[in-house]
N, C-alpha and C positions, 0 to 999 in steps of 0.2 A: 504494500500500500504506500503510496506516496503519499507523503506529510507536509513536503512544502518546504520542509527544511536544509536548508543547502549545506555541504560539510562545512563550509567556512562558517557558518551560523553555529551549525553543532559547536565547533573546534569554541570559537568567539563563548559562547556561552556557559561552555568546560572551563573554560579558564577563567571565568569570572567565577565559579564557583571553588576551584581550584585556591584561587585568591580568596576567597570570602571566608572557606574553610580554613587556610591558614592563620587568615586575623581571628575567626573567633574562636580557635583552640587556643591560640595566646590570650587573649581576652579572658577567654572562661577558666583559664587556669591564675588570672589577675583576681578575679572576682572569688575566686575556689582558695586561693590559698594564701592570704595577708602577707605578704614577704615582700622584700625587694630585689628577692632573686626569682620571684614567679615569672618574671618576663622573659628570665631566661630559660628557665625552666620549662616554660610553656613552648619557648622557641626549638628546645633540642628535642619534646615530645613530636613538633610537627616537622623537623628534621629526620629523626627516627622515624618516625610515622611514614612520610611521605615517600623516602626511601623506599621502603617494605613494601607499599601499595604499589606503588610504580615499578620497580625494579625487581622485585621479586613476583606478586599478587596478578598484576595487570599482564608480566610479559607471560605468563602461565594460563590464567582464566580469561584474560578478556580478549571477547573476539575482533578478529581481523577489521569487521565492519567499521566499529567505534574505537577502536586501538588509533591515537595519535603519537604524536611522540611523548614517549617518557619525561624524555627530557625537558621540554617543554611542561609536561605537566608538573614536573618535580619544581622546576623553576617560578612558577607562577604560585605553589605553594608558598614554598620561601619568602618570594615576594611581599607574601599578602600576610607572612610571620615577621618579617621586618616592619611591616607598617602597624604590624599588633602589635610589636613588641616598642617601637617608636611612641606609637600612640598611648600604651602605658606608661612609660617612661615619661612622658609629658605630661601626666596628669599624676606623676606619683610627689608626695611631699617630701623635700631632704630635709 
């Protein structure tokens, strides 16, 4: 069934979630554990994390269809851990 969706939409809209998922694992481990190393914390969880899903997870289970680049997906995680982790950081008190 055609959906309408072109790959570059798919790809466009993976990685906004790709991104989104990275800032609010940092986030929610801001929110989860009073520290002022949670940002970092939170950062080597979606480090770890995103590794594993990509590079091990994705190149095994997911199919050919929807399979884009790892790398790219790994990247776009991080990204979006850096702006969590940023955006904690800017709002924490010294």
């Amino acid at each position: 069934a055609d959906t309408g969706i072109t790959p570059k939409l798919f790809n466009q809209v993976a990685q906004l979630g790709h991104f989104a998922g990275g800032a609010a694992i940092v986030l929610a481990t801001v929110v989860l554990w009073h520290s002022h190393y949670a940002p970092l914390a939170g950062f080597g969880v979606v480090t770890f994390g995103a590794a594993l899903k990509e590079f091990v997870y994705d190149e095994k289970f997911e199919s050919a269809e929807v399979r884009g680049s790892s790398y790219e997906d790994f990247l776009f995680y991080m990204i979006g851990a850096t702006a969590g982790m940023l955006a904690a950081l800017a709002g924490q008190k010294w």
